[in-house]
N, C-alpha and C positions, 0 to 999 in steps of 0.2 A: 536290773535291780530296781525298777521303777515299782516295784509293788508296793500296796502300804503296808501289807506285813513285814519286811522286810526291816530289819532293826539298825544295818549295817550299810554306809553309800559312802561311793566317792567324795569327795571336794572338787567341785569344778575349778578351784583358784589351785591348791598346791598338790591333790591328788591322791592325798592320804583318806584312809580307812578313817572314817567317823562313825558312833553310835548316834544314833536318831533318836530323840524323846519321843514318846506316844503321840503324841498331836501336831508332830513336825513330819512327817510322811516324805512335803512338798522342799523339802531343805534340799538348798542345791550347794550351800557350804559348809564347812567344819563351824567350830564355834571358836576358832582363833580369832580374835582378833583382828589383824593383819588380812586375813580371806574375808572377813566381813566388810571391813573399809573397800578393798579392794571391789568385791562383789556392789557394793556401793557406785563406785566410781562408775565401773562398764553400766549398768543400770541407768545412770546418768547422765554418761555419754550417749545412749542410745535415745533414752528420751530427745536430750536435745536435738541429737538428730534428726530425730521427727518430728520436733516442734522448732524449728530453725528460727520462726519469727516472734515465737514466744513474747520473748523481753522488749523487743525492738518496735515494732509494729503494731499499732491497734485501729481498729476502724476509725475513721474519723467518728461516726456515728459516739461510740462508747466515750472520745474524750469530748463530745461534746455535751453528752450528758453528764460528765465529771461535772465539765465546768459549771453547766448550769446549776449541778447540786452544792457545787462551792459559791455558787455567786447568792444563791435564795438562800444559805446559811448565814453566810456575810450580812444578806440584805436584816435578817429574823435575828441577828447577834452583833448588833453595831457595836456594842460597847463592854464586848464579852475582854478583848487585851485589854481595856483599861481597869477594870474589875478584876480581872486575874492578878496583873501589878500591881492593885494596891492590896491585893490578900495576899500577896506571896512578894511582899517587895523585898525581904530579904534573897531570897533566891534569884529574884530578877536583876537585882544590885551585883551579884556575883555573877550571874552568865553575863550582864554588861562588865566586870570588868575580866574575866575571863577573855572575854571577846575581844579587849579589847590589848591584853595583854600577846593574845594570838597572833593579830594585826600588828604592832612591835616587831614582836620576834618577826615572822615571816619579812619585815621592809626592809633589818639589819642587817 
């Protein structure tokens, strides 16, 4: 049933007969819901699979150009926090006490 004329395909996830739209040929699931999460997930798994170091690991090389782009931003915006604080000191007033209400709770 792999043709694109074909109007009518499995669900790889629960199995059932699904119609296909015209320009969905390549549809490997129903349109539930529930098979599309799913279909999601294995997708996902497998990527990681194959990217195991993905999130974990980078060359040295790439976080060393981070830094450098974080340090010559720093160096080009000395006084970018304290300009922000005073235009937005009502909000800054509020994640300070926010913050500091956090810090409370979490010691008690």
């Amino acid at each position: 049933m792999n043709n694109k004329n074909n109007k009518i395909k499995y669900c790889k996830i629960c199995g059932n007969l699904f119609k296909l739209k015209p320009k969905a040929y390549k549809r490997l699931v129903c349109y539930n819901e529930n098979c599309i999460k799913e279909l999601r997930k294995e997708r996902t798994r497998q990527w990681r699979q194959k990217n195991k170091d993905y999130f974990t690991k980078k060359p040295s090389w790439i976080i060393e150009k981070w830094n450098e782009a974080k340090r010559k931003w720093r160096t080009e915006n000395k006084d970018y926090w304290k300009q922000w604080r005073k235009k937005n000191k009502e909000k800054y007033n509020e994640y300070i006490r926010n913050y500091r209400n956090r810090k409370r709770i979490t010691k008690s």
